[in-house]
N, C-alpha and C positions, 0 to 999 in steps of 0.2 A: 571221507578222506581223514587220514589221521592229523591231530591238529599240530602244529609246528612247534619245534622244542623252545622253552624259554630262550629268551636273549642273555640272560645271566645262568652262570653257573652258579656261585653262590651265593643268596642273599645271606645274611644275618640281621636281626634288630632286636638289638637290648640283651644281646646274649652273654646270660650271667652263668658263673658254675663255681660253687660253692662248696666245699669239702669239708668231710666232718672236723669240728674243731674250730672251726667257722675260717680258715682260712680260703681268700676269696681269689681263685688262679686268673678268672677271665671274669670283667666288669662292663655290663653294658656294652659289648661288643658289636657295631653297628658298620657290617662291609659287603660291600661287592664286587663279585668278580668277572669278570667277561668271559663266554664261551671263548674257547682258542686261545687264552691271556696264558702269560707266562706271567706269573705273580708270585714275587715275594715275601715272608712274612718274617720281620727280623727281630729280634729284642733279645738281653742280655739272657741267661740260661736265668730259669724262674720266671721268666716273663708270664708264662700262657701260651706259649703257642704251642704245644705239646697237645696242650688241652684241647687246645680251638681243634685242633686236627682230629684231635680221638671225638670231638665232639661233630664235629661234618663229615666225618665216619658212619658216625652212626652206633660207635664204640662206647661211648658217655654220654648221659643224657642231659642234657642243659638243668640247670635248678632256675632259672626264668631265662625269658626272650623268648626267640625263636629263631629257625634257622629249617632254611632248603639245598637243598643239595642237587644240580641237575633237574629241577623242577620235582622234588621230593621232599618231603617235611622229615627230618632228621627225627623227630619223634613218635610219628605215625608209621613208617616209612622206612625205618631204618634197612630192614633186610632186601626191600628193594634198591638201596642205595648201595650197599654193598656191593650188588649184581653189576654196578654201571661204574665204579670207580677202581682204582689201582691204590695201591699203598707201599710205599717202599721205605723204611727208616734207616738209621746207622747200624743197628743191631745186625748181624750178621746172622739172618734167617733160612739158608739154604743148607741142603742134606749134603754132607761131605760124602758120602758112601753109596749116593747117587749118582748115577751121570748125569751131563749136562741135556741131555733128554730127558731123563729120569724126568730129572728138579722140574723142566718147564711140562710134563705131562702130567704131573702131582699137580701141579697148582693150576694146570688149565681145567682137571675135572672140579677138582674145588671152586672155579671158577663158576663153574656150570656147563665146561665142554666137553661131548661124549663123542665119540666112536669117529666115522669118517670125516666130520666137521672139524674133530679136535686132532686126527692126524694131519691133515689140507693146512688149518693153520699154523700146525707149529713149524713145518717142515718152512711155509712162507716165509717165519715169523725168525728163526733161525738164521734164514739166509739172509733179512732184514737184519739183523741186529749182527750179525758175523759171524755166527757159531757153527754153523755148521758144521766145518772143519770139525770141531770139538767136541761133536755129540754123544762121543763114546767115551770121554774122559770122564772120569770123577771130580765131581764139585772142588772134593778136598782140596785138589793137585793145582788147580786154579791161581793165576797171580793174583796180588788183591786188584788190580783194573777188571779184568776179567769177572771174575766174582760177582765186582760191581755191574759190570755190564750183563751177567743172566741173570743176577735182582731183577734188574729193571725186566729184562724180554719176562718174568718168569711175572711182572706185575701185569704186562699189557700184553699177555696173551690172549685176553679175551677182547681185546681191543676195545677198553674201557672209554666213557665221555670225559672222565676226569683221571688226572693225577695228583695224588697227596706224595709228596718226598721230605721226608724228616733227616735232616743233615746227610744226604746219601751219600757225597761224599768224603767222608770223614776218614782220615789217615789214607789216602788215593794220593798216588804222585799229579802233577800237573797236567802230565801226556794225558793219565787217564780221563783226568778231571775233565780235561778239551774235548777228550771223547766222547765223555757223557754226555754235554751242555749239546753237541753237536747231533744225538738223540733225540737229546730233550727240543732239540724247535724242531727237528723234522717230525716229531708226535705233535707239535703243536702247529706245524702247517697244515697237518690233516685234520683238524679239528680239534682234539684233544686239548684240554683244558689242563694247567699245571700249577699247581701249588707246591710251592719249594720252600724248605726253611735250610738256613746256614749260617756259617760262622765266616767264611771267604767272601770278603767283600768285593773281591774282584768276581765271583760268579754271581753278588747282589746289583752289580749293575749293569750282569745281562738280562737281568729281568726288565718286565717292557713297565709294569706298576710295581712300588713298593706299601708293605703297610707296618712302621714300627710298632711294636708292642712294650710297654716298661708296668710291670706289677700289674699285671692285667687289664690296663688300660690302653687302648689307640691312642696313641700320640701323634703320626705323622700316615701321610695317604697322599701317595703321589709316582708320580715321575720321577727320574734319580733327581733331574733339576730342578724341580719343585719341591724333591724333600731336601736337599743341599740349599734352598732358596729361605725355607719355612726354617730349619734351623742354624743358617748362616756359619755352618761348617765348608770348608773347600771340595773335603771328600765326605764319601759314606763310611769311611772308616772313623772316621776323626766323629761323625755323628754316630757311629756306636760306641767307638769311648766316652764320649761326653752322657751319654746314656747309663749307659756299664757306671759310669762313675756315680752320676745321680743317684743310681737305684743301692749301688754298696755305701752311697751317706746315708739313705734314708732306712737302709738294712740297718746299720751301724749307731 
């Protein structure tokens, strides 16, 4: 019998990453994440967390610690990790001059899905996600919610264990933004593991854990009310200015 998948999605321990010039992005970085969690990872822009993600990617490679991925060692391992994960960031990554078929058949062979397996899911995966309708349009022609929403179908087409999302959001009206989140936990009632980073603190506290980041160190790990407890802020907002602020004195 094949043996059962970790209980974590991501460990980390000690994970450092050091860039030339000796600037130090992520410092002894020590986390875990739960299969099915919806997890947040916050900290002002320069934090690390760009990093930590290219690095449980499998995109960078740690300069010490270590780190697994899905029950995969991010250095050994990397190109099997890739196979099992999604990745969606702010950067607007999809073919305007493709259709919304196109975009999600390009990235399901990249994927790794060929022929009748890779027709069966998209046509599923489409009508899962809303597009159908849309399959013949061009990416370009797209609102930006839209757009955002075949990111995502165009990341979990292969119906990956995890999710990486790097500010996905970013410049999306609020409609859309509900639409996303509302995505984002039905991938996570099916199993699917999500890692989110943002700037909207109201979508940081639909996350179920959070973990702050300030100058590449973990500062805070918790629940919203145990990180609003741990630094005796009212909101998560008010604990990322007071953060923000920290880190531009000691820029300064």
């Amino acid at each position: 019998m094949p043996s059962a998948p970790p209980a974590e999605a991501v460990v980390t321990e000690g994970l450092r990453k050091v860039f030339q010039g000796g600037l130090v992005a992520v410092d002894h970085l020590d986390l875990t994440i739960h299969r099915g969690e919806v997890f947040g990872l916050l900290g002002p822009n320069g934090s690390g967390k760009t990093t930590t993600i290219r690095m449980l990617c499998g995109l960078l490679m740690p300069t010490a610690g270590r780190a697994a991925v899905v029950g995969h060692d991010v250095e050994r391992e990397p190109e099997l990790i890739r196979t099992k994960i999604g990745y969606m960031s702010q950067r607007y990554g999809l073919y305007d001059d493709l259709t919304v078929y196109e975009n999600l058949r390009f990235y399901a062979t990249v994927y790794g899905l060929h022929g009748r397996l890779r027709a069966e899911r998209l046509e599923k995966h489409m009508d899962e996600i809303g597009l159908s309708s849309m399959r013949t349009q061009l990416a370009g022609t797209l609102s930006g919610g839209w757009k955002q929403r075949l990111a995502l179908a165009c990341a979990t087409a292969h119906e990956p264990e995890m999710l990486f999302l790097d500010e996905p959001t970013a410049g999306v009206d609020p409609a859309a933004r509900r639409a996303f989140w509302k995505s984002i936990y039905e991938l996570a009632a099916h199993g699917t593991t999500i890692l989110v980073t943002t700037h909207y603190m109201d979508e940081a506290e639909r996350c179920q854990r959070l973990a702050f980041l300030s100058r590449g160190h973990l500062i805070g790990l918790g629940t919203v009310q145990e990180i609003l407890a741990q630094f005796k802020q009212p909101t998560i907002e008010d604990v990322f200015i007071e953060l923000q602020r920290r880190d531009e004195g000691a820029a300064a």
